[in-house]
N, C-alpha and C positions, 0 to 999 in steps of 0.2 A: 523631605526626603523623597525622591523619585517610586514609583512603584514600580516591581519586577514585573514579567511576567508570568503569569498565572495559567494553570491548569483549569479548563473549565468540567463543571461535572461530569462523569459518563452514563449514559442511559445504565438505567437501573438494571444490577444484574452484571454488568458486562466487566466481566475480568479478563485480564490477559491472555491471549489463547498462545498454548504451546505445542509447539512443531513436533513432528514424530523425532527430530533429533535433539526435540529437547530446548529449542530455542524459545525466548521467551517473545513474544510478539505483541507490542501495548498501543494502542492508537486511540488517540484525547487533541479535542482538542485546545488548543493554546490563544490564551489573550495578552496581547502584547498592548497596552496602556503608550499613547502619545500624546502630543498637545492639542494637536486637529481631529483625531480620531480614532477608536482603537483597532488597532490591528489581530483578525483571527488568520488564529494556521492551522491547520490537521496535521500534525504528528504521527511519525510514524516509528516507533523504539523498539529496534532488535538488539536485544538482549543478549549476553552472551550464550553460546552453546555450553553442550556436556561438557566438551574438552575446555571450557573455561576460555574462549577465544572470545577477543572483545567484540563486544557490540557495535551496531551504529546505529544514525538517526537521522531524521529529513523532518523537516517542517516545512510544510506546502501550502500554496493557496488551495480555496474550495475548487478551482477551476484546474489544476494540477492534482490535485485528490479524486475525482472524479476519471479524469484523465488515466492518472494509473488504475482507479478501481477497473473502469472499463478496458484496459490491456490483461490485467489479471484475469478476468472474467472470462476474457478472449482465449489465455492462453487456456485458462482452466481447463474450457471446452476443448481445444485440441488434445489436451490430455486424459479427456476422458473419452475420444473419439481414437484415440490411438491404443489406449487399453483394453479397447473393445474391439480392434481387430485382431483377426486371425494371423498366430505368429505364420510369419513368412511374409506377408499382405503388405506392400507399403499404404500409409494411412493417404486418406482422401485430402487434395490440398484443400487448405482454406480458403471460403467465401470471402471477393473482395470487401463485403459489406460486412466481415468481422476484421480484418485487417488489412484497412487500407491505409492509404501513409499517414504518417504521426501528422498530427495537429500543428499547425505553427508555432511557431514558440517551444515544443516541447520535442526533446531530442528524444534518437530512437532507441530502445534497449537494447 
């Protein structure tokens, strides 16, 4: 009988983090079992929201996981650089050296 793929442990502690709207947010990651070699993926599971809308999911390489960690991180900071200005104030553009063009392979958000 073939083996599924499998969830691999998550560091100890780490449960789902949920969104201020309530979304559920799960990220594990996944071993895929083949003949030559197994295949891992980082997962990324949004859950449905409050109003019961469905979810959705991605399974990514490490090098695609990374990729989006580092554009979230990116935007984060804009968002914490924008809430920190003085209403009226358009916010300071960003440094090319936090957003410069997407990586090959990987399309832009």
């Amino acid at each position: 009988m073939a083996e599924t793929g499998r969830a691999l442990p998550q560091p100890a502690g780490e449960t789902p983090m949920i969104t201020s709207c309530d979304r559920r947010i799960t990220v594990k990651c996944l071993r895929l079992p083949t003949a030559g070699r197994p295949i891992s993926r980082v997962t990324l599971d949004l859950g449905p929201g409050s109003g019961s809308a469905p979810g959705a999911w991605a399974a990514l390489t490490t090098r695609e996981a990374r990729e989006l960690a580092r554009r979230l991180l990116d935007q984060a900071a804009l968002a914490e650089r924008e809430a920190t200005t003085a209403p009226g104030a358009l916010p300071s553009p960003p440094s090319s050296a936090s957003f410069g063009p997407a990586s090959p392979g990987f399309p832009s958000f």
